[in-house]
C-alpha positions as CSV (number, residue, x, y, z in Angstrom):
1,X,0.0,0.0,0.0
2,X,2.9,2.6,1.2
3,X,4.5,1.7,-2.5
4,X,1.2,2.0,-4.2
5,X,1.2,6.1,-2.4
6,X,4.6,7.0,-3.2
7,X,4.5,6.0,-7.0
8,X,1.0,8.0,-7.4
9,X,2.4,10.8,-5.7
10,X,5.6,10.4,-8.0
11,X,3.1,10.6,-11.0
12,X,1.1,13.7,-9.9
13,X,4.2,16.0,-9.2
14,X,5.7,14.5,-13.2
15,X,2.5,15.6,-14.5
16,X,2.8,19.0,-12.9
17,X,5.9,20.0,-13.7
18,X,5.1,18.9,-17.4
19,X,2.0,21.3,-17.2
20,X,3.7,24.3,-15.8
21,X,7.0,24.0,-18.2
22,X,4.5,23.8,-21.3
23,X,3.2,27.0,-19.9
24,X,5.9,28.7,-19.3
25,X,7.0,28.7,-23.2
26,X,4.6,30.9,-24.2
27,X,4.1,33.1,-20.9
28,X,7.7,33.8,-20.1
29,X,8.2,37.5,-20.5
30,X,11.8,37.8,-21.7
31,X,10.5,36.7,-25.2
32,X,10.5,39.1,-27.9
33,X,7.2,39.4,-29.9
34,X,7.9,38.6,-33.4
35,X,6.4,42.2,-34.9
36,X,7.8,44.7,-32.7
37,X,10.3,46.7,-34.8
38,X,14.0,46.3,-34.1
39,X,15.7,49.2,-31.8
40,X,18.4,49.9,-34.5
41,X,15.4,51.1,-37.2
42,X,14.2,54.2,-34.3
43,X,16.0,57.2,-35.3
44,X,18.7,58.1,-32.6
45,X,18.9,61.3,-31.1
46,X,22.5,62.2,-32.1
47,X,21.9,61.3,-36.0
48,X,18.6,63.6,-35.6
49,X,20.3,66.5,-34.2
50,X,23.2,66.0,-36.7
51,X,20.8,66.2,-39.5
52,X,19.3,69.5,-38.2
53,X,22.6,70.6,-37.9
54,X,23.4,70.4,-41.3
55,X,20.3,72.0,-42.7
56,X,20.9,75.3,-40.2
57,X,24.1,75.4,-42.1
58,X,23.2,75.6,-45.4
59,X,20.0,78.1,-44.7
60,X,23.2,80.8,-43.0
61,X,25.3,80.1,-46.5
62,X,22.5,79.7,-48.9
63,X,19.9,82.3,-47.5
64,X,20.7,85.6,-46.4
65,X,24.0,85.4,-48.8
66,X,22.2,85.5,-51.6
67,X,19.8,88.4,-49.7
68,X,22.5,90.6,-49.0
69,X,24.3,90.7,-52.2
70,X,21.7,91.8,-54.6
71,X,22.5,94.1,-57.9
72,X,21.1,97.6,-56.7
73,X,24.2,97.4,-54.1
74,X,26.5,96.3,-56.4
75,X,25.8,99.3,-58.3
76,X,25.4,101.7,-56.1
77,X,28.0,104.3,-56.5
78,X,29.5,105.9,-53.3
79,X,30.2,109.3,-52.5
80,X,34.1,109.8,-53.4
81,X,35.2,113.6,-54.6
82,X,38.4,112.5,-55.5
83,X,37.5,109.7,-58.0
84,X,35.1,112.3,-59.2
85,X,38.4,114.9,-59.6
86,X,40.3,112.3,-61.5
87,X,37.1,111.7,-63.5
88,X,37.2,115.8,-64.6
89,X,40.8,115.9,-65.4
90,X,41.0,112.9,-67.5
91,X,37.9,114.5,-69.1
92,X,39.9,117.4,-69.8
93,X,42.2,115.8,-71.4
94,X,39.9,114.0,-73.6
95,X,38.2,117.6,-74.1
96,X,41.8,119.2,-75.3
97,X,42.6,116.3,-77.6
98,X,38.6,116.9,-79.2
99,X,37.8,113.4,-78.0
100,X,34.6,114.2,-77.0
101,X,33.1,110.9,-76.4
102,X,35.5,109.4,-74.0
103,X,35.3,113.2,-72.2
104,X,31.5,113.2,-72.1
105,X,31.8,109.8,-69.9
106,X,34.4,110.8,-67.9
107,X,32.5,113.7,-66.8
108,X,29.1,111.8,-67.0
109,X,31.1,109.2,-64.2
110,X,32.2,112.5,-61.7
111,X,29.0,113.3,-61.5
112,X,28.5,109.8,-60.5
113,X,31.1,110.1,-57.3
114,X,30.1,113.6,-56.8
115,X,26.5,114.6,-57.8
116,X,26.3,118.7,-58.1
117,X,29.9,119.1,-59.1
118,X,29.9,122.2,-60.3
119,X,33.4,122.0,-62.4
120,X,32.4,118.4,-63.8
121,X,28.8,120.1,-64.3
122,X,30.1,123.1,-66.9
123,X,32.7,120.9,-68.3
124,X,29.8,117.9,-69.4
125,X,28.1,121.3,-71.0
126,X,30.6,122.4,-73.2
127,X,31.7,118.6,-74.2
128,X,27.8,118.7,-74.5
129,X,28.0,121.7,-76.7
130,X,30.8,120.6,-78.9
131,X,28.8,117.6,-79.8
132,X,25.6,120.0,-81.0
133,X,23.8,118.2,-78.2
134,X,22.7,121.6,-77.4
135,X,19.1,120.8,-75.0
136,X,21.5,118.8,-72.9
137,X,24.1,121.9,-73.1
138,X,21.7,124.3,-72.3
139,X,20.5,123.1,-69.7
140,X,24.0,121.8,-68.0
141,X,25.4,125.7,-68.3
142,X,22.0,127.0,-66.3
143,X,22.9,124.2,-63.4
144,X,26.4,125.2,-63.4
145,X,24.9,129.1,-62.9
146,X,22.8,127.7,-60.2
147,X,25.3,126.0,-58.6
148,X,27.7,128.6,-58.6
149,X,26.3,132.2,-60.2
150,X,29.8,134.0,-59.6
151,X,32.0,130.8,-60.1
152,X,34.9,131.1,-62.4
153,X,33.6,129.6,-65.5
154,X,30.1,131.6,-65.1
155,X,30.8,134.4,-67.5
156,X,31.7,131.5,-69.7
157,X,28.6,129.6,-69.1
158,X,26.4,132.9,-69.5
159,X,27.8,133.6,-72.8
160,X,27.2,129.9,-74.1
161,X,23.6,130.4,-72.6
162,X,23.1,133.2,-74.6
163,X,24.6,131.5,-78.2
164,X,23.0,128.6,-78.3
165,X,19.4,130.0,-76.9
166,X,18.1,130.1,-80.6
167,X,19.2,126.3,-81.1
168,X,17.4,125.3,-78.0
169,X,13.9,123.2,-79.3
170,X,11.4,123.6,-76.4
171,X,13.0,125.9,-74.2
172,X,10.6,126.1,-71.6
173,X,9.8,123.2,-69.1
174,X,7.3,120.7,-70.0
175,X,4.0,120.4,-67.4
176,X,6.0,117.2,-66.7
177,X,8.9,119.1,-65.6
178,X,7.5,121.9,-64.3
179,X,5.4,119.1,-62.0
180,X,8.5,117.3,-60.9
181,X,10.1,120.7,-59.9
182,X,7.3,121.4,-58.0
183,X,7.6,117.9,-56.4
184,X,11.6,118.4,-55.7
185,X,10.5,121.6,-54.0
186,X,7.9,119.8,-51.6
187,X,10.3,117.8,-50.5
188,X,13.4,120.1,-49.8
189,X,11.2,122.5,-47.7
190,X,10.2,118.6,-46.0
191,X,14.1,118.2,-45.5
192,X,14.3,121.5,-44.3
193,X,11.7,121.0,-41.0
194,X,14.2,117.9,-40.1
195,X,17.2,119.9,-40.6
196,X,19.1,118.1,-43.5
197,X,20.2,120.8,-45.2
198,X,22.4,118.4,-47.8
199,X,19.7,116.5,-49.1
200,X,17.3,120.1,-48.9
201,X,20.1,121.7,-51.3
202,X,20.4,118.6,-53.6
203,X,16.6,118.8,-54.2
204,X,16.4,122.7,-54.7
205,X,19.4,122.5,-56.8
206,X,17.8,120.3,-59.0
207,X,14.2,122.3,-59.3
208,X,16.3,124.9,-60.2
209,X,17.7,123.6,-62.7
210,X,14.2,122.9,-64.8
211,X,12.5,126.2,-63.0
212,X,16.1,128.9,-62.3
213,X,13.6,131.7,-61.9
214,X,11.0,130.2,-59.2
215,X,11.3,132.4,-56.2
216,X,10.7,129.7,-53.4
217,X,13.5,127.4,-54.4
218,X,15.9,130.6,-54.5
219,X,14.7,131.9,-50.8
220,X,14.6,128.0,-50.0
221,X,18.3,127.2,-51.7
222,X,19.4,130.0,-49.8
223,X,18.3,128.5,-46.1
224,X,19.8,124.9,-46.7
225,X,22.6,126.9,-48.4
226,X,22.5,128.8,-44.7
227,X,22.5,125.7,-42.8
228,X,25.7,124.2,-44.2
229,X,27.5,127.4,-43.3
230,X,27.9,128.2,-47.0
231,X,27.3,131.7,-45.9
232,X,28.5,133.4,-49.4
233,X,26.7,131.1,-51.5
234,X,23.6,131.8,-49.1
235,X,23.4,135.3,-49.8
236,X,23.5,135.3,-53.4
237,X,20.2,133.0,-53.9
238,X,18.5,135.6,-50.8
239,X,19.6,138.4,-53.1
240,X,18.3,136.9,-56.3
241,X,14.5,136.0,-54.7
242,X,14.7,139.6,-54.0
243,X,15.8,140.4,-57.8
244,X,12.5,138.1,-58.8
245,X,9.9,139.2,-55.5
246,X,10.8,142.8,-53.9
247,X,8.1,142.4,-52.3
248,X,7.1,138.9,-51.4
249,X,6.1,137.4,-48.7
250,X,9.5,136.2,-47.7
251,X,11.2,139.3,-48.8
252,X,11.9,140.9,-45.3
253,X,13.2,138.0,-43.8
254,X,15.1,137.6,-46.9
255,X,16.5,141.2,-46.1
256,X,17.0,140.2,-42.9
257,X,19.0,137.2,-43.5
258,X,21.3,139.4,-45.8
259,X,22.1,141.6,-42.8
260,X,23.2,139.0,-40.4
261,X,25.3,137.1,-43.3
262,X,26.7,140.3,-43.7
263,X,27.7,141.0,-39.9
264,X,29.2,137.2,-39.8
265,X,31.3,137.3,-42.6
266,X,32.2,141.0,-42.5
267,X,30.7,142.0,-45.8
């Protein structure tokens, strides 16, 4: 009977063990599921940032390079008076040697470096003048009388003025012109409230030169002429608004301006 116990027993614990090791293939939880993706195919962290890394680089080469080197800089021409010097006397020599071609771009290009030159501005009117190109001419040796009305070369420029008057087609402004003038005006006496006198004086200088005769932009060339201490200069353009209006509105403070100029300089 005691043998008969033991060897049943011996059986039920065999059958057990069989049981739980059969279960334990399926349930143990070390085992890999057969669909879940392999660790190597996530994307790592370094490779990721490496990658971003790259594209920040070429956006700082590609991007704003080609943004800060456009054409309109590139050919933007800067202020330099003694390019523009060099410019007027190889242009004189050209002028001499009655190459009037290679002087008419020399002085075209000073004008370039220095806009309002008043030397390269008569000498591109009487290379202007030997070509026959006589509107162009005309209206060169009037700038050069506005830029400087007792300069050295304006007796010169006067008497040119005065010969090649009859050759001149259209010799008054267009409504165009005349409307642009009036436009350059508006916006030196907008100059003038902020106190840039240089950019005032390049717009007046350049309404007179389609309107010489238009009192405002005298009396106005005459304040931005004021504020850059161009004193001399100043008192000219006050003295010709009074030549045009004697009695104007601004003709006592143009009077008045005269007087302390005057008392500054000693004259």
């Amino acid at each position: 009977m005691k043998s008969l116990f033991v060897l049943g027993l011996f059986l039920f614990a065999s059958f057990i063990g069989a049981a739980a090791q059969q279960r334990s293939q399926d349930d143990r939880p070390h085992i890999t599921p057969r669909n879940m993706p392999k660790e190597k195919e996530q994307p790592q962290p370094d490779e990721a940032k490496g990658e971003s890394s790259s594209r920040d680089s070429q956006m700082s080469l590609e991007g704003p390079g080609k943004s800060s080197g456009g054409t309109d800089v590139e050919e933007m021409r800067p202020f330099d008076p003694h390019k523009a010097a060099k410019d007027v006397e190889v242009g004189q020599y050209y002028l001499k040697r009655k190459n009037y071609r290679a002087a008419l771009d020399r002085f075209n290009e000073a004008l370039l470096y220095k806009p309002n030159d008043a030397e390269a501005t008569f000498y591109l009117a009487t290379t202007q003048d030997k070509l026959e190109l006589y509107n162009l001419a005309y209206r060169n040796y009037r700038a050069y009388m506005t830029l400087l009305p007792d300069g050295p070369f304006s007796k010169q420029a006067q008497e040119a003025i005065n010969r090649i008057s009859p050759h001149v087609q259209n010799a008054q402004p267009s409504e165009q012109d005349t409307a642009q003038a009036k436009k350059m005006i508006e916006e030196g006496e907008a100059y003038l409230t902020r106190n840039d006198f240089e950019a005032a004086h390049r717009d007046f200088v350049r309404a007179l030169q389609t309107l010489p005769d238009d009192p405002v932009a005298n009396f106005r060339l005459a304040e931005s002429l004021q504020g850059l201490q161009r004193l001399d200069e100043a008192r000219i353009f006050y003295k010709k608004y009074l030549t045009l209006q004697p009695n104007g509105k601004m003709a006592a403070e143009a009077r008045r301006q005269i007087s302390e100029i005057n008392w500054t300089i000693g004259k």
